[in-house]
PLY file of the C-alpha trace (Angstrom):
ply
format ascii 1.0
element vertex 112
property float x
property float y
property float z
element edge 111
property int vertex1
property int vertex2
end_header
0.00 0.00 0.00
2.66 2.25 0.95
4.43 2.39 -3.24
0.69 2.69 -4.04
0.20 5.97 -1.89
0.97 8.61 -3.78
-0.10 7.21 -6.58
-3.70 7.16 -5.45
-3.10 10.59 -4.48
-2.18 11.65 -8.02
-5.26 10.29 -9.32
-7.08 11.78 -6.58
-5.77 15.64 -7.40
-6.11 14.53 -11.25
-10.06 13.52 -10.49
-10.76 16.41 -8.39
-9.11 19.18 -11.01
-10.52 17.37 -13.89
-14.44 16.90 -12.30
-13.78 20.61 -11.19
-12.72 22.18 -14.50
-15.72 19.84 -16.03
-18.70 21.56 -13.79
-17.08 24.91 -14.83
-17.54 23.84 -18.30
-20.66 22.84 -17.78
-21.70 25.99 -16.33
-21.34 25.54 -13.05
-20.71 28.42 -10.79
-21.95 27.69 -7.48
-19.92 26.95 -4.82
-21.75 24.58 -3.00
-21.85 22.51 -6.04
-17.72 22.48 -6.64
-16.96 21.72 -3.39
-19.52 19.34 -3.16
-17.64 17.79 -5.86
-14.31 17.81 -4.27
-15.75 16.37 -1.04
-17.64 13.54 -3.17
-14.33 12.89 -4.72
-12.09 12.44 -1.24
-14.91 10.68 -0.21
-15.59 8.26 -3.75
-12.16 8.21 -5.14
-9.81 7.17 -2.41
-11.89 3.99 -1.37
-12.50 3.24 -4.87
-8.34 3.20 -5.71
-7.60 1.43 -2.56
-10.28 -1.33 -3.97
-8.85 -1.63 -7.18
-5.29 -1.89 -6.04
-6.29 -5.02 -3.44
-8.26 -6.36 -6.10
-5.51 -6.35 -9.04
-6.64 -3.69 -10.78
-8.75 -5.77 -13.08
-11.46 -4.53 -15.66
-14.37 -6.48 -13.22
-13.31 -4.72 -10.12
-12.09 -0.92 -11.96
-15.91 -1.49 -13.88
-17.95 -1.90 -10.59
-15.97 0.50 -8.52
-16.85 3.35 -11.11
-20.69 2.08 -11.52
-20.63 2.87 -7.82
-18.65 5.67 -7.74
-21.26 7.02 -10.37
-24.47 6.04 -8.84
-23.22 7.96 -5.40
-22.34 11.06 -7.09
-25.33 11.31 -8.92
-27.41 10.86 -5.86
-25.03 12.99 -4.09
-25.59 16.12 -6.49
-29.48 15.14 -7.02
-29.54 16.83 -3.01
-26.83 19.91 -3.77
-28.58 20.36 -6.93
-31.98 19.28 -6.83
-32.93 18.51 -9.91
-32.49 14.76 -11.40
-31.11 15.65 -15.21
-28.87 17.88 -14.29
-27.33 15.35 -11.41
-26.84 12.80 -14.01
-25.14 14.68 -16.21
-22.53 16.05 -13.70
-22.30 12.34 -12.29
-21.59 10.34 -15.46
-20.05 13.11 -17.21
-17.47 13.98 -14.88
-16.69 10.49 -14.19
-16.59 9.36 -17.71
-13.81 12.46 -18.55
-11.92 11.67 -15.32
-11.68 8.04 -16.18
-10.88 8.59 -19.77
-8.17 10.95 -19.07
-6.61 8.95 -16.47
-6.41 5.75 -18.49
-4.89 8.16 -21.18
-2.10 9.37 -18.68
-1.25 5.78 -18.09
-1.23 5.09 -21.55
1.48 7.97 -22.01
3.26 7.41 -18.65
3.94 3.58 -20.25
4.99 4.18 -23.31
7.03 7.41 -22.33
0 1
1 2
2 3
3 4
4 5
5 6
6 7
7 8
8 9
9 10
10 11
11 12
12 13
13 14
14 15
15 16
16 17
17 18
18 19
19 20
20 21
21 22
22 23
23 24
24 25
25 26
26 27
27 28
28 29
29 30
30 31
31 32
32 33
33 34
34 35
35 36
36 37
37 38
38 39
39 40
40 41
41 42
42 43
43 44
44 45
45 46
46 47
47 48
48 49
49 50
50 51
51 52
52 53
53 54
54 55
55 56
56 57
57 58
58 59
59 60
60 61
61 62
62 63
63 64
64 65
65 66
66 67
67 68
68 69
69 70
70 71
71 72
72 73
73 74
74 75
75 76
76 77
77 78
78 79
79 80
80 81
81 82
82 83
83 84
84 85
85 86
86 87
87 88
88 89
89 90
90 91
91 92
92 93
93 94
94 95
95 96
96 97
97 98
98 99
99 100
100 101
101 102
102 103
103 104
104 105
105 106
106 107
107 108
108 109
109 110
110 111
């Protein structure tokens, strides 16, 4: 666990700037709602790397850690929010770019 660290802490900073710049994109301006995010992430993101390194990192264990990363965040921002459509979006949008862009820094850290 301890070589893992700051890895997981890397991807953490990477998820939270990422999911942050996203909402901003998005339109997002409130406050409540970014930080929201950031707590969500420290709060979804940690667990969900410490799972996947104990569990080998395979596609069955990265594929249900994000489904359940996703449904918390969306239910998280349906009550900062309020509305259902606009929840989802953030919550499967964000996570979808995060994820993308972090398997595309591996990609680059592994051939570079």
């Amino acid at each position: 666990m301890n070589d893992t660290l700051p890895l997981i802490v890397f991807a953490l900073v990477g998820t939270i700037l990422i999911e942050w710049g996203m909402l901003r994109l998005l339109g997002e301006r409130r406050g409540k709602v970014l930080w929201a995010s950031v707590a969500m992430n420290v709060l979804t993101n940690l667990p969900l790397n410490i799972y996947i390194t104990h569990n080998g990192g395979g596609w069955t264990a990265i594929a249900v850690g994000e489904c359940i990363v996703v449904l918390v965040e969306v239910l998280c921002y349906r009550c900062v929010v309020g509305r259902w459509s606009t929840a989802i979006v953030y919550g499967v949008l964000c996570n979808a770019v995060s994820f993308l862009v972090g398997e595309l820094v591996q990609l680059v850290c592994l051939f570079f």
